[in-house]
C-alpha positions as CSV (number, residue, x, y, z in Angstrom):
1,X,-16.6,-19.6,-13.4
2,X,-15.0,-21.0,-16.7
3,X,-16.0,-24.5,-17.6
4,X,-13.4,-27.2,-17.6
5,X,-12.8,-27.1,-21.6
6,X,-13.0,-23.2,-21.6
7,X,-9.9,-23.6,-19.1
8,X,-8.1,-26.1,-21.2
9,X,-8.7,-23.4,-24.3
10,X,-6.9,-21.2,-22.1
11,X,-3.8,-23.0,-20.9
12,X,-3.8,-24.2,-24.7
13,X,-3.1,-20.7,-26.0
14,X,-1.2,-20.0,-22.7
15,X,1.2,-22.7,-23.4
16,X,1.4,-21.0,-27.4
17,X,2.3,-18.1,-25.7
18,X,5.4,-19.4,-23.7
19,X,8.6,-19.1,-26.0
20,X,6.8,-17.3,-28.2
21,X,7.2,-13.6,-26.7
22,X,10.9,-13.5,-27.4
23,X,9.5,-12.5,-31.3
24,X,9.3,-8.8,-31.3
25,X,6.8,-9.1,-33.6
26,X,4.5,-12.1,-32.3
27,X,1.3,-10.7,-31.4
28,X,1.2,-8.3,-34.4
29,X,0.7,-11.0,-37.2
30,X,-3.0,-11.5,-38.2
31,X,-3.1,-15.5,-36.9
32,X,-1.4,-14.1,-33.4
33,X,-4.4,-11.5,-33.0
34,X,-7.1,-14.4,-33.7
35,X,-5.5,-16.4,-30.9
36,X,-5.6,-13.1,-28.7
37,X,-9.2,-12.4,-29.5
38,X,-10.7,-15.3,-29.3
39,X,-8.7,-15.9,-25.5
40,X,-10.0,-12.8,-24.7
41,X,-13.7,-13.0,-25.5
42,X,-13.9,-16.8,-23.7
43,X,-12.2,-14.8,-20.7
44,X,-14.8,-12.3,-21.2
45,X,-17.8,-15.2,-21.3
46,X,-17.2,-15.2,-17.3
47,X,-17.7,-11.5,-16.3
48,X,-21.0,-10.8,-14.6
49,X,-21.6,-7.3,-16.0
50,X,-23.6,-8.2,-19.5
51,X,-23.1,-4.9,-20.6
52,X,-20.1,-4.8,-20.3
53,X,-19.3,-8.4,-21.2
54,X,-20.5,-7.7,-24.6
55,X,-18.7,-4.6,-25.3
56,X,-16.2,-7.0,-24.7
57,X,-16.9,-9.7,-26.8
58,X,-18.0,-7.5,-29.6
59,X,-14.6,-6.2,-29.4
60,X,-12.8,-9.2,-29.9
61,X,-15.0,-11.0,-32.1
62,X,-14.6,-7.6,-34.8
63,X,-10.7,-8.3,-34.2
64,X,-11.0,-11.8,-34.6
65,X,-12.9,-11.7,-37.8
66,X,-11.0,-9.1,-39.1
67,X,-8.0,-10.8,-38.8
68,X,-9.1,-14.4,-39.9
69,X,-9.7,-12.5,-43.6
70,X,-6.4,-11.9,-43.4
71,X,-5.2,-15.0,-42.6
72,X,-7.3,-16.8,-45.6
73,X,-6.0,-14.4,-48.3
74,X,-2.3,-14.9,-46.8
């Protein structure tokens, strides 16, 4: 079960979202794919399978870091 501010993270980014998938390319820019990442590793927090949760988190903590470099040398 997500905590109350893991929620609020959620509908934060989910309210990002709306408006925002009429750019062909929104989801492709690096500080698009740290926003993606880091909404799928908290959604990620709440599955029961550790293993798998994380593979999961692994995952989107390689793409979030790799895509926070390139934000900072943008």
């Amino acid at each position: 079960m997500l905590s109350n501010a893991a929620r609020d993270f959620i509908l934060h980014v989910t309210n990002y979202f709306h408006g925002h998938w009429e750019d062909p390319e929104w989801g492709k820019r690096p500080v698009n794919q740290v926003l993606v990442g880091l909404t799928i590793r908290e959604l990620a927090s709440g599955l029961e399978d550790a293993s798998l949760r994380r593979q999961i988190e692994n995952a989107a903590s390689e793409a979030i870091a790799k895509n926070t470099q390139q934000v900072a040398h943008a």
